[in-house]
C-alpha positions in Angstrom: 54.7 68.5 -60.1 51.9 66.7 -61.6 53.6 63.4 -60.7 54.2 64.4 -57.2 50.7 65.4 -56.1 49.9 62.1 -58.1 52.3 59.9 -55.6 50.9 62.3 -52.5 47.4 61.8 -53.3 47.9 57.7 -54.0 49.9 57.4 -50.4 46.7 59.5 -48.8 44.8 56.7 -50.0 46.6 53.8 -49.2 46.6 55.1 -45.4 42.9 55.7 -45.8 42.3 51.8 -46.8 45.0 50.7 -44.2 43.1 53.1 -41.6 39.6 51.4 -42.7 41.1 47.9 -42.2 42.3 48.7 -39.3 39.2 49.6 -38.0 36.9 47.1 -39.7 39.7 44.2 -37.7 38.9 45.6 -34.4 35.3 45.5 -35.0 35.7 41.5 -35.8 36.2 41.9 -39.8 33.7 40.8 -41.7 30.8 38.9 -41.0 30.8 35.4 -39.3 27.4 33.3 -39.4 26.3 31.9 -36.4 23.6 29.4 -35.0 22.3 31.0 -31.8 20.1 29.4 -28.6 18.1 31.5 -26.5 18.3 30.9 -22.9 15.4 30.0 -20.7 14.1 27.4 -17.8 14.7 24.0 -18.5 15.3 21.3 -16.1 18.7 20.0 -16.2 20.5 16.4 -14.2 23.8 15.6 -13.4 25.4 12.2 -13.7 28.2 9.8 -12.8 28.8 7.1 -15.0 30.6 3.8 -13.5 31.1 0.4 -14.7 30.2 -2.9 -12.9 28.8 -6.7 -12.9 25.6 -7.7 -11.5 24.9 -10.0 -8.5 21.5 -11.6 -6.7 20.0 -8.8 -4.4 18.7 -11.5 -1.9 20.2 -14.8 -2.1 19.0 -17.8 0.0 21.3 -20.0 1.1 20.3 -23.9 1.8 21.7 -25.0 5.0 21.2 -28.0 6.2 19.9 -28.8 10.3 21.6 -32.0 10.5 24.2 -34.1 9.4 24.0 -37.4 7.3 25.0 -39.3 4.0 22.6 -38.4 0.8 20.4 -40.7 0.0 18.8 -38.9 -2.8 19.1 -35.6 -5.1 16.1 -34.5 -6.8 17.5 -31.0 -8.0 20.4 -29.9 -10.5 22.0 -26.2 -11.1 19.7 -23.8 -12.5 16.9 -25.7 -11.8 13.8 -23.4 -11.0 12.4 -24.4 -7.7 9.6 -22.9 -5.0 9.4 -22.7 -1.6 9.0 -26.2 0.4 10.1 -28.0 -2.5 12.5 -31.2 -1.7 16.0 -30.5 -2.5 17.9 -33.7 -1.1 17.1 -36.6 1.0 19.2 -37.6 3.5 19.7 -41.4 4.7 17.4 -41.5 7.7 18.4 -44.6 9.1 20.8 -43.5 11.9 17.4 -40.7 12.8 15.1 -43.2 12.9 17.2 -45.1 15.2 17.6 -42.0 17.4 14.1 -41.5 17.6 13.9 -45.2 18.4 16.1 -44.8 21.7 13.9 -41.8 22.6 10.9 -43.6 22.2 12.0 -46.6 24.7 13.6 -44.4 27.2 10.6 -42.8 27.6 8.9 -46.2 27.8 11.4 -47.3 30.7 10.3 -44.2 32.7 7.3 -45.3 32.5 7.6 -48.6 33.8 9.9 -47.3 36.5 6.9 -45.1 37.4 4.8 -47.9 37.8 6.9 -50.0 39.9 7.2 -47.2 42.3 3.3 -46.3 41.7 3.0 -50.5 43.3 5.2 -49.6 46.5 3.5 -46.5 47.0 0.4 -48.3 47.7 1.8 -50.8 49.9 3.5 -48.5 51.7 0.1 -46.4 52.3 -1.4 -49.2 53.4 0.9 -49.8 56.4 0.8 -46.0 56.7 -2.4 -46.5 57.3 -2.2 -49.9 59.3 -0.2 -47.4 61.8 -1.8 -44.9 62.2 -5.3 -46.8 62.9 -3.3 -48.6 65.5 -2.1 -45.3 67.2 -5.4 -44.4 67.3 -6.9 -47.2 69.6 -3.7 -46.7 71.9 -4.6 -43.0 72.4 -8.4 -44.2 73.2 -7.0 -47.0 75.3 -5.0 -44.6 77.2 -8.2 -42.3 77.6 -10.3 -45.1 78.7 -7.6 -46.1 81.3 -7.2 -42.3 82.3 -10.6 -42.3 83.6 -10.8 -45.7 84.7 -8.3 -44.3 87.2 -9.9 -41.3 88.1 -12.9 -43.4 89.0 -10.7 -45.5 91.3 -9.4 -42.8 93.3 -11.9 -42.1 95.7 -11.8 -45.5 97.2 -8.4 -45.0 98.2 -7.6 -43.9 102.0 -8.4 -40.2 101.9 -4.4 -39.6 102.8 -3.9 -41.0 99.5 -6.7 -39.6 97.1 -4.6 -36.4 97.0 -1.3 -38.3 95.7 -3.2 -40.5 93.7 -4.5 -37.8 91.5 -1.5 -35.9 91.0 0.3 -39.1 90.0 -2.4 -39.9 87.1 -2.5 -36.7 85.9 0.7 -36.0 85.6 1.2 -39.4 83.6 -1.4 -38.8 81.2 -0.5 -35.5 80.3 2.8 -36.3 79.7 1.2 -39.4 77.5 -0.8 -36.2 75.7 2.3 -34.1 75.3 4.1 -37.1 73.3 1.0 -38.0 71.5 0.8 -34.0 70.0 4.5 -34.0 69.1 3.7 -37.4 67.4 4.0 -37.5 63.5 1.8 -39.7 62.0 3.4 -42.1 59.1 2.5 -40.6 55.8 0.4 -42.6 53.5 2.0 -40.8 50.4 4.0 -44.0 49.9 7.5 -42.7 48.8 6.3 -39.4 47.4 10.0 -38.2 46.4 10.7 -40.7 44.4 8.5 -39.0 41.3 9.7 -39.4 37.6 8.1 -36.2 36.1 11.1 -34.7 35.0 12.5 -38.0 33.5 9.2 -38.4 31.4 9.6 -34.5 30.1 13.3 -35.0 29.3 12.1 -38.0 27.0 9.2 -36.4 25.8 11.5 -34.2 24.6 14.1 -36.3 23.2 11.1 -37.8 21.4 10.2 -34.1 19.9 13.7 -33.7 18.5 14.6 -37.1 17.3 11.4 -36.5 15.3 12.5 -32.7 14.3 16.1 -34.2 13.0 14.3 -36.8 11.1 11.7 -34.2 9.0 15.1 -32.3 8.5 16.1 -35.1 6.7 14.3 -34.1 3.7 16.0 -30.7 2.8 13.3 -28.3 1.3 14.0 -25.0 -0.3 13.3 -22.1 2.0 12.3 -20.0 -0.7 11.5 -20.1 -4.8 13.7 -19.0 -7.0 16.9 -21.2 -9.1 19.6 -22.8 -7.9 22.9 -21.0 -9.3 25.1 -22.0 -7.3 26.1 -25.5 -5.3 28.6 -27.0 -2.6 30.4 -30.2 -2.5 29.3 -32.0 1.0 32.9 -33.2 1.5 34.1 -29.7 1.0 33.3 -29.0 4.1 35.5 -31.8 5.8 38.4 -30.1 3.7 37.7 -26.9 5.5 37.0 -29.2 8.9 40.5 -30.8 8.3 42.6 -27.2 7.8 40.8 -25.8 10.7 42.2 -28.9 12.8 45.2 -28.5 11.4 45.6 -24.5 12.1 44.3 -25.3 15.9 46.6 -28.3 17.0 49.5 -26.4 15.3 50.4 -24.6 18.4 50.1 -27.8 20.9 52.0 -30.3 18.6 55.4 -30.5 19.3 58.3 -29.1 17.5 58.8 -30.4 14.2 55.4 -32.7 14.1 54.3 -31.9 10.7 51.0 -32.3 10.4 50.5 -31.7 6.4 50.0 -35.0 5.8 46.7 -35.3 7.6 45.2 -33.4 5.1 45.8 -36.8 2.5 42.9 -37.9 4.7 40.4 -35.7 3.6 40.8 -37.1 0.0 40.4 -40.4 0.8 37.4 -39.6 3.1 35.2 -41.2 -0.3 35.9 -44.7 1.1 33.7 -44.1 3.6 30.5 -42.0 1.9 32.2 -38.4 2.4 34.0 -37.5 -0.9 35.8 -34.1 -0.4 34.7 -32.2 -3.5 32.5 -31.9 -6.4 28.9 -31.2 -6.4 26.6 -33.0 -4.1 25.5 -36.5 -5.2 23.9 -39.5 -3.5 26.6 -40.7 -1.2 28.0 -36.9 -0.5 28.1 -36.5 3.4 26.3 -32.6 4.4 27.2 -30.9 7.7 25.0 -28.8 9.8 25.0 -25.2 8.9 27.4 -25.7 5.7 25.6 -24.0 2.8 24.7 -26.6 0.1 22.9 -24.5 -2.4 22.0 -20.6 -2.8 18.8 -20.1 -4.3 18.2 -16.5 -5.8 15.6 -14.3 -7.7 17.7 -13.8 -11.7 14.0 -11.2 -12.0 15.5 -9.1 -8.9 19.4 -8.4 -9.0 21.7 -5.5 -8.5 25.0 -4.1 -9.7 28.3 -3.7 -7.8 30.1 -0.9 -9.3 33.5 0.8 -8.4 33.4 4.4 -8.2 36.6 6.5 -8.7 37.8 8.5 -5.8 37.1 11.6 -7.6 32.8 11.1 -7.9 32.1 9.0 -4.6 31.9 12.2 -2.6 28.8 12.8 -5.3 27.3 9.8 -4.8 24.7 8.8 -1.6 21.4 6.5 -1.2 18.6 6.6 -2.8 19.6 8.0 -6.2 18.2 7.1 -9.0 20.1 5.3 -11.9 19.4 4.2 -15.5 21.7 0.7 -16.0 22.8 -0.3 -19.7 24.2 -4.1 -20.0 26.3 -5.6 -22.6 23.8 -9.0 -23.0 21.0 -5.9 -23.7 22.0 -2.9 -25.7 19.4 -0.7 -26.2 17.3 -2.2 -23.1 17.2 0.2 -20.0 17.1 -0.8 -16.4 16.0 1.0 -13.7 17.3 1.5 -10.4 18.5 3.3 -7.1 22.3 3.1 -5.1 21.1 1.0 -1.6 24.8 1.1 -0.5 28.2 2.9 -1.0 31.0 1.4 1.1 32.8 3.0 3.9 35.9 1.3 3.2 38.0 1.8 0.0 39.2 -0.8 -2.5 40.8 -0.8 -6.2 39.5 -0.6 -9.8 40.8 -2.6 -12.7 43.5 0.3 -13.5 44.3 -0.1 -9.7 43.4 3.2 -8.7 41.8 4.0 -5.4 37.7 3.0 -5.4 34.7 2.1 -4.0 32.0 -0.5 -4.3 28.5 0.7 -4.6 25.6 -0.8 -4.9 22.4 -0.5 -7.5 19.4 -2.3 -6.9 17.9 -2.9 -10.0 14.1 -2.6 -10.5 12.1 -6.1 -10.9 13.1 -6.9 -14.4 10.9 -8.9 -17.0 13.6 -11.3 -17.7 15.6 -13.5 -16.1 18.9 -11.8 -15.9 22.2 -14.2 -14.8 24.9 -13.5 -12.5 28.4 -11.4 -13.7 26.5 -9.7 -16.2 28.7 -6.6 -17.2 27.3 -3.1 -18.2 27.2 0.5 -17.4 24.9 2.6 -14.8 24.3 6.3 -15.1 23.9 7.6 -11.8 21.7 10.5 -11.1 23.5 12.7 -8.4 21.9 15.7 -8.7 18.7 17.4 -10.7 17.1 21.0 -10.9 14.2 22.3 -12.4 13.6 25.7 -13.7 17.6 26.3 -14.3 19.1 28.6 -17.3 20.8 25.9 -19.1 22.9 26.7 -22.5 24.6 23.7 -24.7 28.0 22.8 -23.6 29.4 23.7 -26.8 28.8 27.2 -26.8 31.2 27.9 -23.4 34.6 29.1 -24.4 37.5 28.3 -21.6 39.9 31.1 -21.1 42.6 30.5 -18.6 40.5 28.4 -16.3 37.4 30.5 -16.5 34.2 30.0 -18.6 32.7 32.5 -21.3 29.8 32.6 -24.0 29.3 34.6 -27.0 25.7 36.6 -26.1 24.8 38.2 -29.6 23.2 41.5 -29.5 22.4 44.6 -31.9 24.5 42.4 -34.6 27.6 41.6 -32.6 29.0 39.0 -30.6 30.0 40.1 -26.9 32.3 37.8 -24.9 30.6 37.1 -21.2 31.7 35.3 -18.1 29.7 32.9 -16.9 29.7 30.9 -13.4 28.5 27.2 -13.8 26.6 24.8 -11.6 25.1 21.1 -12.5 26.9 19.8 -15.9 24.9 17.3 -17.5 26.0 15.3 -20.8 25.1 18.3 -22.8 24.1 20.6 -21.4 25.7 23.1 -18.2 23.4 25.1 -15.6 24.5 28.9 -16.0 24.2 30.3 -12.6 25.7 33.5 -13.1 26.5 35.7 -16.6 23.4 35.1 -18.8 19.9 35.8 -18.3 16.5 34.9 -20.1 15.8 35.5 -23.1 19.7 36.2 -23.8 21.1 34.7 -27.4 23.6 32.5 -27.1 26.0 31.5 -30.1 26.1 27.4 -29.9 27.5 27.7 -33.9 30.6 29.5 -34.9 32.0 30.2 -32.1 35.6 28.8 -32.9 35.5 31.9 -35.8 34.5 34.9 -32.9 36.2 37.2 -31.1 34.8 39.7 -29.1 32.3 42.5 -30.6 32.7 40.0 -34.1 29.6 41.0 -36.2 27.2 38.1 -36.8 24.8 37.2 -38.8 22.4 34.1 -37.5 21.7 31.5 -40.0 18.4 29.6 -39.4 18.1 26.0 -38.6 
């Protein structure tokens, strides 16, 4: 019997044990140190990280106003240069004679003026011849008009009547032409005036003289030469566009391909068709020759994935980290995102934006590669907890709040994320303990203890 209640009493107490350990496993077991944060107002920002190369932000391109072999280059690529400075000199000699031509036409209106200045003078003179003589007629026919008058009254008195009538009539009819009478001008061929000839050379003067200061190409604004253009390049570009617009007007099987030989022999004459621009090179009007840009004042052209450009606007601030500088921060802002998609490297769907980097303190250099952290949104005064402490339970977001000595699981709603750190906009409140340590080893109502720092 003794043996029995020793097997009852030992079974009672293996059930009490199992019982305990039941109950201490729903209650989290034993335990589990945690570190803890406690939630309050911080400022939090939200980023988008893309990747890109830089450019100029303003580049200035060189184009020249007229056309001409070089005579002389006084620049080379990367060359430093400031505003007004002389880039090229162009073989004036073809200008000069322009301005030349101007210069006598303008002379042979002159002379042409004065020859009919000369006839003008003569002719006012017999204007004037005329007209004198016209004058004594009309007296003479005054004089005679009352000569006649006076003569009437010795005629029979039958006749006085007649007489009269007769005389007057006649010299009123003389008076009537005389009014109607226009006297010869003494103007002296008046329309014959070379006014507009002399402002059509003077002008031809003014622009032979333009073309020839153009001659001497200056640079329109300071900065360093990055970038140049083959004078003869253009005539290659001149020859494909003849090419592509006598293509539809030649007849059938006219192959014109082999005009485009041409363009490389085009040297012969002073006009090579490539390679940078040397004395002898042949420029074209408005065909860039040089870009001139600011390496202190650039920005970056980044693609942004699909997925962030709805995120991304003007104006926002960016931090830019390039491979030629690690550890040096830029500063900038987004001035442009592109309406119009395009690819990344991975060929995935895109879009250019573009960063204008803050005056730097160094001169930077074109296709420079690096990183941009793009600020697209901020708040101040938000509950933010560490990003390690969320736990993600089939798609939704929980913390560990510890209170009276245990660990209670909470759902949370989320707003701005940053790198580390996530805006709790729903779930916690101020002053709450958050478990950022540990929380792999919890489950909730887990006793905790919270280890110090």
């Amino acid at each position: 019997m003794k043996s029995n209640k020793k097997v009852v009493v030992g079974a009672k107490a293996a059930l009490i044990i199992m019982f305990l350990a039941v109950v201490s496993a729903g209650c989290g077991g034993g335990t589990v140190k945690v570190e803890v944060t406690r939630v309050g107002p911080r400022s939090i920002e939200e980023s988008v990280t893309v990747a890109g190369s830089l450019q100029a932000a303003s580049p200035t391109q060189v184009i020249p106003q007229v056309s001409g072999p070089v005579a002389q280059v006084f620049v080379q690529d990367g060359q430093e240069v400031v505003a007004g400075q002389p880039l090229l000199q162009l073989d004036t000699s073809t200008l000069e004679q322009q301005l030349l031509s101007a210069k006598a036409g303008l002379e042979s209106t002159r002379s042409l003026a004065g020859m009919f200045a000369g006839l003008s003078s003569s002719v006012a003179g017999m204007g004037s011849a005329v007209n004198s003589a016209l004058s004594s007629v009309d007296a003479g026919i005054a004089s005679l008009y009352n000569i006649e008058k006076m003569v009437v009254p010795a005629l029979p008195e039958d006749q006085r009547l007649i007489a009269l009538q007769a005389i007057e009539a006649s010299y009123q009819s003389y008076q009537a032409r005389a009014s109607g009478r226009t006297p010869v001008s003494t103007g002296g061929g008046g329309s014959m005036s070379t006014g507009a000839q002399e402002a059509s050379s003077n002008k031809a003067i003014e622009n032979a003289k333009k073309n020839l200061q153009a001659a001497t190409i200056v640079a329109p604004a300071s900065g360093v030469i990055v970038s140049t253009q083959g004078g003869g390049g253009s005539i290659d570009s001149l020859m494909s566009t003849l090419m592509s617009s006598f293509s539809n007007m030649m007849p059938s099987g006219l192959n014109l391909s082999s005009l485009s030989s041409m363009s490389g022999g085009l040297g012969n004459i002073g006009m090579p068709s490539s390679g940078a621009i040397v004395p002898g090179s042949y420029v074209m009007p408005g065909t860039p020759i040089y870009t001139i840009v600011d390496l202190k004042s650039m920005c970056m052209i980044a693609k942004v994935d699909e997925a962030d450009i709805a995120k991304i606007a003007g104006n926002q601030g960016s931090t830019v980290n390039l491979e030629a500088y690690p550890g040096k921060k830029f500063t900038g802002a987004v001035i442009k995102v592109a309406d119009t998609a395009t690819k990344n490297e991975a060929g995935a769907t895109a879009f250019d934006v573009t960063i204008g980097l803050a005056t730097a303190d160094i001169n930077l250099k074109i296709g420079m590669t690096g990183t941009a952290n793009v600020i697209v949104a901020t708040k101040q005064s938000a509950l933010v907890i560490p990003i390690e402490s969320i736990v993600e339970k089939k798609g939704r977001k929980y913390v560990f709040k510890v209170k009276d000595g245990k660990a209670r699981l909470s759902e949370i709603k989320t707003g701005i994320v940053s790198e580390n750190s996530v805006e709790a906009t729903n779930g916690v409140e101020i002053g709450d303990k958050v478990v950022v340590k540990g929380v792999e080893k919890l489950k909730d109502g887990q006793r905790v203890s919270i280890s110090s720092k």
